[in-house]
N, C-alpha and C positions, 0 to 999 in steps of 0.2 A: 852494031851496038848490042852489046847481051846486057840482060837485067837479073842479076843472081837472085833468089829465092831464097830465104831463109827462113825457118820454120820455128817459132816460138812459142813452148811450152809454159801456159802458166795454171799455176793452181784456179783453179776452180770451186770456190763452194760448195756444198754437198745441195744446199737450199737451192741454189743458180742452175744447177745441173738436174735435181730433178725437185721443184717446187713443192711438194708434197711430201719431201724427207722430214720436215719439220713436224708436217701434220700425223705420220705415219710413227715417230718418235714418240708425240704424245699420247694419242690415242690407239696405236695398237699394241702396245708393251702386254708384255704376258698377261697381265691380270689387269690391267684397266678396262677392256673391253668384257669381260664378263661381269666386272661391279657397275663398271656405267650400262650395260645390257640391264645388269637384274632392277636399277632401282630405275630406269627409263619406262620398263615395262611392270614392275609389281609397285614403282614407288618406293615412299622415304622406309626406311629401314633402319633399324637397331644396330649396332656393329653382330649380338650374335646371330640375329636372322641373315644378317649378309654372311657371316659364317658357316651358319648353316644351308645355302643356297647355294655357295661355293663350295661345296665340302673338300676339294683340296687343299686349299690354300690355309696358310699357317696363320696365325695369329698376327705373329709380328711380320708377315708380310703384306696383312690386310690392311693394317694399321700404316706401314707404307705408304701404300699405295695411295687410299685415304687420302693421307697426308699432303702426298702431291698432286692429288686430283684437287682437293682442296683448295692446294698452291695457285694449281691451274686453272683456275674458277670452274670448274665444272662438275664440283662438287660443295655443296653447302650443310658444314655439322655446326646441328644447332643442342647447346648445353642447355637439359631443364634442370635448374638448381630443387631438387625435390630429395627425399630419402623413401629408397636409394636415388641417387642419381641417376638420372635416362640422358644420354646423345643419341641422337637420329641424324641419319646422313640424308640427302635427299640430293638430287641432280640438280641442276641451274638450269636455266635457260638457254644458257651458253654451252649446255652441257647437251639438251635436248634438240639442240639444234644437230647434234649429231643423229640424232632419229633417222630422218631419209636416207644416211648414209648405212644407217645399220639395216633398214629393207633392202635397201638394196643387196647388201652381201648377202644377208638373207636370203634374199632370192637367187644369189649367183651360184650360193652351195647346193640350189641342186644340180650342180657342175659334180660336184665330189664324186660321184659313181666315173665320169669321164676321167677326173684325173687319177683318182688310184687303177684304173684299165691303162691307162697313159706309162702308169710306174711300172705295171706286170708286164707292159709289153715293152719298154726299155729295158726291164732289168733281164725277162729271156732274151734280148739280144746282145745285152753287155757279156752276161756268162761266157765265161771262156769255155769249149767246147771240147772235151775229152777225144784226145788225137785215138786214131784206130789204126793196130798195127796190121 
């Protein structure tokens, strides 16, 4: 008696596959991590003092960002109806709950010296090596 084996391929979730794709979507996008960093650690903030804290980021990508941090509760802008008008952003709770997560990598980057040694000694071994006649 033979029992044939057949092998079936099915899609897979990116979430199922690796459970942290989700979490790594939301919170590590280019600039979310440097606005939830600056107002976790200095606090609620103005749109131009987070401007100015991030000095690269543009305007209208601040406001983004923002926006979807917002979305994503981890971020709360509160309107003071005054003249002029003042909005301050501030972290949630939900937002600061990412804290431990942010020591940690904190503490991982002083890896960074190992891995750019990691890149200089792959990359002298990738070079293609000038033939000698």
């Amino acid at each position: 008696m033979t029992v044939e084996v057949t092998e079936t391929t099915t899609a897979v979730p990116p979430e199922l596959a690796c459970p942290i794709a989700p979490v790594v979507d939301i919170v590590f996008s280019r600039w979310t991590t440097p606005i939830l960093w600056a107002l976790n650690e200095y606090g609620r903030h103005r749109f131009v003092e987070l401007e100015r804290r991030i000095t690269t980021i543009t305007p209208k990508v601040l406001t983004q960002r923002l926006r979807q941090l917002e979305r994503d509760g981890l971020v709360v802008r509160t309107y003071h109806p005054e003249v002029p008008p003042r909005v301050e952003y501030e972290i949630t709770d939900l937002g600061r709950s990412l804290g431990p997560l942010f020591a940690t990598l904190a503490e991982w980057s002083g890896n960074l010296d190992k891995v750019e040694q990691a890149r200089v000694d792959y990359d002298a071994k990738s070079r293609p090596r000038s033939r000698r006649p």
